[in-house]
N, C-alpha and C positions, 0 to 999 in steps of 0.2 A: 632626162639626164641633167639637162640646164636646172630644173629646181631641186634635183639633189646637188647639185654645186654649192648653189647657194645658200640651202640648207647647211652644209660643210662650212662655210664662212660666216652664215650667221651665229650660228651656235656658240663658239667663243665669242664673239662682240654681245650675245645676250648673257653670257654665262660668268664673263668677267666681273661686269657691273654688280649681278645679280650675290657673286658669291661677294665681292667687298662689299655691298650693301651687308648681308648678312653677319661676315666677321667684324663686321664695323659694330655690327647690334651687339656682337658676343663681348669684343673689346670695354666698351661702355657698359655694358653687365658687370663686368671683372673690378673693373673702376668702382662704380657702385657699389661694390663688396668691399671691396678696402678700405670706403670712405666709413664707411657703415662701420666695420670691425674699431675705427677711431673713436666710436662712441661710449667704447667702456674707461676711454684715459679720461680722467677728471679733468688733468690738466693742459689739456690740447682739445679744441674743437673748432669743426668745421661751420664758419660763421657766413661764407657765400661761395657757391659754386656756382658756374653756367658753363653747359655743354652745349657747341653747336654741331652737328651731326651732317655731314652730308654723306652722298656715294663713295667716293673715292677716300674723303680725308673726315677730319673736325677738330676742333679749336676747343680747348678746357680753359678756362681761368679758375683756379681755387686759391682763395682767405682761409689760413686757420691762424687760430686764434691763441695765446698762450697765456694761461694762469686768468684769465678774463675775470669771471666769477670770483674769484681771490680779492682780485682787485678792486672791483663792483663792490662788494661785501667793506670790502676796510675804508673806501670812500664814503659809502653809506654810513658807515660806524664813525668816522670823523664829522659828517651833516651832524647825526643825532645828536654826538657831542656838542657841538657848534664850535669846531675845529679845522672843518671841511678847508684845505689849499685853494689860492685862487685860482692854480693851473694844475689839475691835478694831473698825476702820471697816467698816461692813457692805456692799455696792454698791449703788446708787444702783439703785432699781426704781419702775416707771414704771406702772401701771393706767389702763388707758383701760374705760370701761361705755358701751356702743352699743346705744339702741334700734332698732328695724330694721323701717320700715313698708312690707309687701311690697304690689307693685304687681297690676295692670297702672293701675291707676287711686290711684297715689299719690303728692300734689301733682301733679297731672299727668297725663299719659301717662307713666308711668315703670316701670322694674321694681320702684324701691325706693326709699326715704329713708332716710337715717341722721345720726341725729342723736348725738355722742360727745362725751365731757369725761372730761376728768383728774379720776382719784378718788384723794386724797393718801392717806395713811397714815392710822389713824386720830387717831395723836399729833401731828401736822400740823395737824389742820382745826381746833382752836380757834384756831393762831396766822393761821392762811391765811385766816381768816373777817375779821377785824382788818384784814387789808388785799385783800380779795378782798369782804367782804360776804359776798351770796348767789349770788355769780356764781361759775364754775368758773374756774380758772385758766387752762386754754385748753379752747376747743369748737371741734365741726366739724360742718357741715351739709353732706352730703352727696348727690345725687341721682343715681340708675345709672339710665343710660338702658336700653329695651331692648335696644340693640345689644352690652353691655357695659362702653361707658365711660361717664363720668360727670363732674359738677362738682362740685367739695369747696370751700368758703369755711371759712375757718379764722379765730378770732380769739382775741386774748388783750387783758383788760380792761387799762382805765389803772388807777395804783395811786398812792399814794404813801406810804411808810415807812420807819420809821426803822432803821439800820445797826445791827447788834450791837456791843454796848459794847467797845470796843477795852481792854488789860489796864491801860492810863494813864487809861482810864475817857473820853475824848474819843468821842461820839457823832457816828455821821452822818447821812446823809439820800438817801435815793432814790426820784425821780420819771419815774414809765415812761407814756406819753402812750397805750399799745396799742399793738395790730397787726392787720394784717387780712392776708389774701392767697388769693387763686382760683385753684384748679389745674383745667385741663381735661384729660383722660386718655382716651387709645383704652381700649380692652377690653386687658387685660395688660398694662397701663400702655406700651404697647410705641410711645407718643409721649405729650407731656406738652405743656402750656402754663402756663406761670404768671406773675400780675403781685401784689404787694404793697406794705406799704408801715409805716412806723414814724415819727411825726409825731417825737417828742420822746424823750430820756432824759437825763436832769440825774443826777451821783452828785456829795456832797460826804463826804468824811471825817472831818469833825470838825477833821482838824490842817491846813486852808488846802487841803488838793488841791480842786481842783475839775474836771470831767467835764461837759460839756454836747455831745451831738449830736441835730441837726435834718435833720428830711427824706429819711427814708429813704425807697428806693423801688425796687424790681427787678422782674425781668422776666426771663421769656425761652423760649426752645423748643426741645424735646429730641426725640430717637428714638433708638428703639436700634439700636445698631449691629448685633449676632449675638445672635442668637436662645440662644444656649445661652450668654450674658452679662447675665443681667436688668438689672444697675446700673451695666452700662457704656454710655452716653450720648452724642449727639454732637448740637450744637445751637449756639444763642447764648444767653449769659446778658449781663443788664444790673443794675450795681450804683448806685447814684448816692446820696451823703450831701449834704445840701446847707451843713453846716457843722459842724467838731468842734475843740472848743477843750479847751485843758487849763493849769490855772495851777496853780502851788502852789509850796514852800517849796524843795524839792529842783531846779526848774528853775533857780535864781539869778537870778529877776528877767525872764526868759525864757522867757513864757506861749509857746505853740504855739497856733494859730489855722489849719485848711483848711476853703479854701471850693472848694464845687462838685468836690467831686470825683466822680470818677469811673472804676469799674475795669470791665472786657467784657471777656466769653471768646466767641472763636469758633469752631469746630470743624466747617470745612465735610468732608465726605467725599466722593471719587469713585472709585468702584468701591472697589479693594483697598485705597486709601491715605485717610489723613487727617491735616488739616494744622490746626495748632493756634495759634494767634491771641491773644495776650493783650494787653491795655491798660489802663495805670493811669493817672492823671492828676491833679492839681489844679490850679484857677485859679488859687489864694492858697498861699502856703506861708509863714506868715507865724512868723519866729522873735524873738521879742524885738520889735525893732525893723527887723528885718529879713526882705522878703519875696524869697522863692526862686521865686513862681509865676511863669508857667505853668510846672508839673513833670510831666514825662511818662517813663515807663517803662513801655516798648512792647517785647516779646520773643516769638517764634515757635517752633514746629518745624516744619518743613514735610515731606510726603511719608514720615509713619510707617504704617508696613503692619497694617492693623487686628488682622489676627489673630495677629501678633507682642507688639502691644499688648497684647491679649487675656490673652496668658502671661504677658506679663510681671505686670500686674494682677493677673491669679490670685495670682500667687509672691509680689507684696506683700501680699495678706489675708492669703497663708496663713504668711508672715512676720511679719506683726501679731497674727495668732491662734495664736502660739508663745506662752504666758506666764513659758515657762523664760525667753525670749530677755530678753523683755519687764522683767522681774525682775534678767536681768545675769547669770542660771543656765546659759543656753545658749551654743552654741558661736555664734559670730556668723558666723566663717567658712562654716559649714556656710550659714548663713541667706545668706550674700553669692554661696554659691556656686551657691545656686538660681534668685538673679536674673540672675547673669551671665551662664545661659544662654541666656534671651531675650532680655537686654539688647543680647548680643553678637548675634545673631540680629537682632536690630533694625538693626545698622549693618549688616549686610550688603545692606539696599534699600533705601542711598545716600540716611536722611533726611538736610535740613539744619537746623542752627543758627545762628538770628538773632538780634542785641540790635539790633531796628529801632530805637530812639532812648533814648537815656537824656539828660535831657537837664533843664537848669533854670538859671534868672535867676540873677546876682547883682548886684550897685550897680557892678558893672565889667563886664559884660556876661553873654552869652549861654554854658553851658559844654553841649557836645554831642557825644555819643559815640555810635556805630554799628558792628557789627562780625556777621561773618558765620562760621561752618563747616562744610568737609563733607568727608567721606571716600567718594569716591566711587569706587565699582569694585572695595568689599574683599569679597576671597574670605572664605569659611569657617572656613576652615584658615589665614588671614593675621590674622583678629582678634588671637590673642596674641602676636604682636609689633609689637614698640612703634617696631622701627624704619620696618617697610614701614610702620606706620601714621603714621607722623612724611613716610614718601616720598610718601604719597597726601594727605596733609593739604592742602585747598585752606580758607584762610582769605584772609577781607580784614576792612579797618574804615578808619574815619577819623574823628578828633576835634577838634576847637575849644576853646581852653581862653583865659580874658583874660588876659593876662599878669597885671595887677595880684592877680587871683585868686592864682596861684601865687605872688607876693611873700607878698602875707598869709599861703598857707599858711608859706611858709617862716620866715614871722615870729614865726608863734606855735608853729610847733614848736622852733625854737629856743628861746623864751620860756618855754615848759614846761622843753626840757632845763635852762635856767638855775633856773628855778624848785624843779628836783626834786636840785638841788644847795646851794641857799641860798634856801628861802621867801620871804628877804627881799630878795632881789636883783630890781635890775627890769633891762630892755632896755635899752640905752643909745645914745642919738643914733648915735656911731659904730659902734655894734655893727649896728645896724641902715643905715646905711649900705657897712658891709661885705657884709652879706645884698644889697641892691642890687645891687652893684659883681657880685658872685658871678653872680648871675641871669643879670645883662646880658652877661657872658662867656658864659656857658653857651650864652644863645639865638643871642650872635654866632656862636659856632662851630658850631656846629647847621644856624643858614642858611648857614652858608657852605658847610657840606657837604651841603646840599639836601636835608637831612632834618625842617625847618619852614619853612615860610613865616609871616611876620609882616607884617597886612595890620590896620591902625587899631586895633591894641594888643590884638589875637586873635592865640591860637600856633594855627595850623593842619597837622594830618599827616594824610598818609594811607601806609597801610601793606598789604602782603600775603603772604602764605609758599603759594607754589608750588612744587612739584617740587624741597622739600628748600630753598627759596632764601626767606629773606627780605628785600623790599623795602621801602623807604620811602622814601617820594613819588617813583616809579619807578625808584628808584636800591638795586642789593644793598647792604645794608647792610654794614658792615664794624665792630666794635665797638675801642672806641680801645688803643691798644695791642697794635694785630693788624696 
């Protein structure tokens, strides 16, 4: 009976140790994977890691590296020249140091905690204390469940300090409110969830510019498409600013002011294809005295075939990760000619292209543009040429433009031409009565040949080229002098 007791009380003091040894193995697995998945960015790489592993806990330090190669490469290209700086810019490197509290019972049920911050340089930390205090510049708390995903809350402190002295000696000033934001992750990051957010950032420069944005806040959810694509993604993201202004000496009295904006991506997929969804927007577009909101710029592709995708993606990393190219050393053609072949492989499963609305106010109305294209049914062997592809081109659109709109344009582009002739000359009553007189021809023959309609001082068309044939407002168009 005494050595089943003991038995009884050994078994968890062995079984503790034995299973945080183990999720401690699976944790630094997980790691491993992620660091790995970093090897397809060109422009980020892991330049020194060390993991020390024991029972209970372990300690990470990772260096990544940014645009390194880039930089290598245009240093090198200034040697050859014999140009080469005597302190040249070194690349921007990044240290993160991660404690690692292994599970089964930490914070939680969990496999593990981690807790990580940016460790600057050491010639850094007296200035970054100045405006950091004792906080890190950014931290992450981390918890891995034991299935393998996990929650990561991420934050970076409010600050506020002052601009490096410009060479006219004029100072500025920058106040950053934080940030926070939670990412939830399967095991292999293989779907993601994230919401954040950024209250405030004011920047002044000393010489009148001024920078104020409020309200940041995003969101959104991802998975991966292919498995042998870690970073390529398909989901919705949400962006929302809730107000960004900008004034200063260089506008001419014509501060810029957006409220409510708003930009989403959507990227639904079914089966082999995936269709991509963009939207931007603002309530306020406020110029000077002048407001252009509601402004919206809405544009699609639809039905691109993932694993076309897939290549083409590739060929731009591995296009970005040239630094010959990147420097102006490389042959560009070569690099174009690596795209075009899945680019061209892309048209051949008939995606389309949308400008669903471009579209925005002005004190004479409403101006709104739409347009669509597709080539649909192109062979393989039909991609390089430009005629069959001009004979399958199926396009449409249609536009709204306020007449008054297009006087003004035409008034101040005149006004300029006169301007960049004699500085001091202005417009003149009849001159600008001419511009009138011009317009109102124009539009007269236009409707008359049923290529606008003019409906409470809106030009309205609508247009399309089918089977080699362009129409507008369902009439072949015929160009004047034909």
């Amino acid at each position: 009976m005494k050595k089943s007791w003991i038995a009884v009380i050994a078994l968890p003091v062995i079984a503790y140790p034995a299973a945080s040894w183990y999720l401690g193995k699976q944790v630094q697995s997980t790691l491993d994977t992620q660091y790995a998945q970093l090897e397809s960015l060109p422009y980020l790489k892991v330049v020194e890691r060390q993991y020390e592993r024991g029972v209970f806990s372990a300690h990470e330090t990772v260096t990544l590296e940014v645009l390194g190669d880039m930089m290598r490469a245009m240093h090198k290209t200034a040697a050859d020249a014999g140009d080469a700086p005597t302190n040249p810019a070194q690349p921007l490197r990044l240290s993160f140091r991660s404690e690692i509290r292994h599970g089964p019972w930490a914070d939680g049920l969990a496999a593990a905690v981690i807790d990580s911050e940016l460790v600057l340089p050491e010639a850094a930390r007296a200035e970054a204390a100045k405006v950091f205090g004792d906080q890190p510049p950014l931290h992450a708390h981390t918890v891995i469940r034991l299935d393998g995903g996990g929650v990561s809350d991420v934050s970076s402190p409010a600050f506020a300090a002052p601009l490096p002295v410009a060479e006219d000696g004029h100072t500025g000033q920058i106040a950053w409110e934080g940030f926070t934001a939670s990412v939830d992750f399967d095991a292999g990051m293989t779907r993601y969830t994230m919401q954040g957010g950024a209250p405030k950032l004011e920047v002044e420069d000393g010489k009148g510019v001024h920078l104020v944005m409020t309200g940041l806040h995003m969101r959104g959810e991802q998975r991966r498409l292919l498995e042998d694509e870690p970073l390529l993604y398909a989901g919705t993201q949400r962006f929302t600013l809730e107000r960004m202004a900008v004034s200063g000496p260089e506008l001419e009295g014509e501060p810029v002011e957006l409220k409510q904006l708003e930009y989403t991506v959507d990227m639904p997929a079914q089966g082999d294809y995936l269709d991509l969804q963009a939207k931007m927007s603002a309530q306020v577009f406020q110029v000077g005295a002048r407001n252009f909101g509601p402004a919206h710029y809405d544009f699609s592709m639809n039905h691109l075939h993932v694993r076309t995708v897939a290549k083409l993606y590739r060929a731009l990393m591995d296009m970005y990760g040239d630094p010959a190219l990147l420097t102006g050393q490389g042959n560009p053609q070569v690099a174009m000619a690596a795209l075009a072949e899945p680019a061209m492989a892309l048209l051949a499963h008939d995606p389309e292209l949308r400008l669903d609305r471009l579209s925005f106010n002005t004190p004479q109305g409403e101006a709104h543009i739409q347009a669509r294209a597709q080539l649909p049914g192109i062979a393989p062997e039909e991609v390089g040429n430009p005629m069959i592809l001009l004979g399958k081109l199926d396009a449409s659109g249609a536009l709204t433009l306020p007449e008054a709109m297009m006087r003004e344009m035409m008034v101040e582009r005149t006004r300029k031409q006169i301007a960049a002739m004699d500085p001091q000359a202005e417009l003149s009553d009849d001159q600008v009565a001419m511009i009138d007189a011009r317009l109102e021809a124009q539009l007269q023959q236009a409707a008359s040949e049923g290529y606008v309609t003019r409906d409470k001082g809106l030009i309205k068309s609508e247009f399309a080229f089918r089977n080699g044939q362009l129409t507008v407002n369902g009439k072949p168009f015929k160009p004047r002098g034909r």
